[in-house]
N, C-alpha and C positions, 0 to 999 in steps of 0.2 A: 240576838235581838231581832225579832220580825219589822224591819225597818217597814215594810209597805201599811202596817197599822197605823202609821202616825204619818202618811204621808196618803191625803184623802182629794180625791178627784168630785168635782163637783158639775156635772155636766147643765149644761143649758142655764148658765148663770144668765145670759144675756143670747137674746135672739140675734138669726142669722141679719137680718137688717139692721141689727144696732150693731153688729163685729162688721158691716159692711158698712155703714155711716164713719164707724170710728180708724176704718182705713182711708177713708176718701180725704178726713179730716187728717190725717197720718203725712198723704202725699202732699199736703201742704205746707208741712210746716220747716221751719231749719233747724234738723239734726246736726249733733253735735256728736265727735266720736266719744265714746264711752272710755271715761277711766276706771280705774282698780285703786279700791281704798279712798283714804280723805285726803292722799298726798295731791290727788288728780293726776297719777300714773298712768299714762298711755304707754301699754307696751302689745302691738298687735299678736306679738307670739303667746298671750295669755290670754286675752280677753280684744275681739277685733267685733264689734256691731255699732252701730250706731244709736244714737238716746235725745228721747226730750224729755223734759222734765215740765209736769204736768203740776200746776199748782193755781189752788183757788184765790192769789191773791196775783194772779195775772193780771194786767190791761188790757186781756183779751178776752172778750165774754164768753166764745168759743171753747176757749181754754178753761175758763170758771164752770161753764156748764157741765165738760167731761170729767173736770175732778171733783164737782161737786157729785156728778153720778156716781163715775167711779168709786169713791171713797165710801159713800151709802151702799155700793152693791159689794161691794169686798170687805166693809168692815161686818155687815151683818155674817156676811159668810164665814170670818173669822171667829163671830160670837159663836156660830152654829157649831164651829169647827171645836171649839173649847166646850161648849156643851155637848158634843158627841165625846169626849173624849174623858169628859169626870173631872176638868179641874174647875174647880169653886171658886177661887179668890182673885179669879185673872178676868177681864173685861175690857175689850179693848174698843178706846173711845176714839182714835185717829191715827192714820197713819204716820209713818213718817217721811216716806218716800213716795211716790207713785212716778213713774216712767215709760213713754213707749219706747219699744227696741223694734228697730230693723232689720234685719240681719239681710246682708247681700250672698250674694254666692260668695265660699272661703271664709264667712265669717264665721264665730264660736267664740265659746268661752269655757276655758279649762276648766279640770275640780277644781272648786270652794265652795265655802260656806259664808253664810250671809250674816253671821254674829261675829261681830271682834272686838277689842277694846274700844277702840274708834264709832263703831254702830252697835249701839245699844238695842237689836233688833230680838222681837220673841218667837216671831212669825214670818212667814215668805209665802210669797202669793205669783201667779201666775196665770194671766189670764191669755187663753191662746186666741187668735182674731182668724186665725186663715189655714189654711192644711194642704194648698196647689203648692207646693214647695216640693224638693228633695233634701234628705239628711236635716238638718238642724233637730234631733231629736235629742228629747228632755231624759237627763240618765242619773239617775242617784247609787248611789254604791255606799256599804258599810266599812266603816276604819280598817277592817281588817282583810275588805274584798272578795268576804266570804258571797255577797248579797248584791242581784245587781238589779235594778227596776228600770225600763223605759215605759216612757210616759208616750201614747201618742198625741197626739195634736187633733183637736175636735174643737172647731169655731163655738166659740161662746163658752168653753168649760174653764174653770179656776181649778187650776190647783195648791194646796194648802199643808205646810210642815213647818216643823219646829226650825226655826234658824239656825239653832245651832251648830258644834261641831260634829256631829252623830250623824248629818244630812247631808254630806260634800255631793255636790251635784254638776253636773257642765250641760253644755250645750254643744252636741257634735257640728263639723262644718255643714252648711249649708250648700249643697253640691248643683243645685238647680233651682231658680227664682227667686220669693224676698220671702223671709219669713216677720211678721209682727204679731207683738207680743207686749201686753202691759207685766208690767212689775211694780209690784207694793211690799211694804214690809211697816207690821208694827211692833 
């Protein structure tokens, strides 16, 4: 399987002044550490960064303006992403997630995939903010580890794949600075 066809880089989603707005916006707010699954497992030896969760029915206008943006600028890119690729009957009208991630030095997140029973998810998105970091690089691999892709990190690019099991992907540690990072999935 050519994994890298179905996993499409979309450069300059967002200019460098709005990946620099939506950090400034980042340092302010209270992160939560990030769990695994719907159980709300924290287990730092699998998954160690930090998370906000971004949503347009906030009491923060702040917070409504970036996921109102967000969600327009990632859901179109998903549409684009389903018409580059031939499927017809798929249309994706919202997400279900949107999140920033932080990642300090030593943080990461092992393979997985982003579809389970629990998330009903079709799609994974990835929008990188910053690239003065060391290590936290984006790494997808096929079931049988014949196939191995990193992704670099370029402010303002979305990256876009299939959720499912075919796409196990991690995030190596973070060896020097902070890396931020939005996450969507519809």
């Amino acid at each position: 399987m050519l994994l890298n066809k179905y996993i499409k880089v979309y450069p300059q989603l967002i200019n460098l002044n709005t990946t620099s707005c939506l950090i400034r916006y980042a340092n302010n707010l209270n992160f939560e550490k990030a769990a695994i699954g719907t159980l709300g497992t924290i287990d730092d030896k699998i998954r160690k960064v930090l998370r906000y969760g971004i949503d347009s029915q906030s009491k923060s206008l702040t917070d409504v303006h970036w996921a109102n943006y967000l969600h327009s600028k990632i859901v179109n890119a998903m549409n684009f992403y389903i018409y580059e690729n031939c499927v017809k009957d798929i249309k994706i009208e919202y997400l279900s997630q949107i999140d920033i991630l932080k990642y300090f030095e030593n943080h990461h997140y092992q393979f997985h995939v982003d579809a389970s029973p629990e998330h009903h998810r079709t799609l994974s998105a990835i929008l990188f903010l910053n690239n003065d970091y060391k290590g936290g690089k984006l790494i997808f691999k096929t079931l049988s580890d014949e196939e191995e892709i990193t992704i670099e990190p370029t402010p303002g690019s979305l990256i876009i794949w299939p959720s499912n099991f075919l796409f196990p992907h991690m995030v190596k540690p973070v060896t020097e600075g902070v890396r931020y990072t939005i996450v969507a999935w519809a």
